[in-house]
C-alpha positions in Angstrom: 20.4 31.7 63.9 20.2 30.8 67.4 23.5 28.7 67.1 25.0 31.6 66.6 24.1 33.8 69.3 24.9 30.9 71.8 28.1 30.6 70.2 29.2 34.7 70.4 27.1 34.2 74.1 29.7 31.3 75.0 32.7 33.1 73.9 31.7 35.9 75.6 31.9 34.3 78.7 34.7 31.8 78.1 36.7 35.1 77.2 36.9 36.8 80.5 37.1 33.1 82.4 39.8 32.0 80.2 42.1 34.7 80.9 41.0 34.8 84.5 42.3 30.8 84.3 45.5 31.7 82.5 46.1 34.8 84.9 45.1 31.9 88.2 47.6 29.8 86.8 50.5 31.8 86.0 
């Protein structure tokens, strides 16, 4: 169980930072 919630906790943060990184790059 607690793989999960780090997983959905990780992609919860790598969501927002990946765009911001897409956004920075383009």
């Amino acid at each position: 169980m607690s793989q999960v919630y780090i997983c959905a906790y990780l992609l919860c943060l790598a969501s927002p930072l990946g765009f911001d990184i897409l956004n920075s790059e383009k």
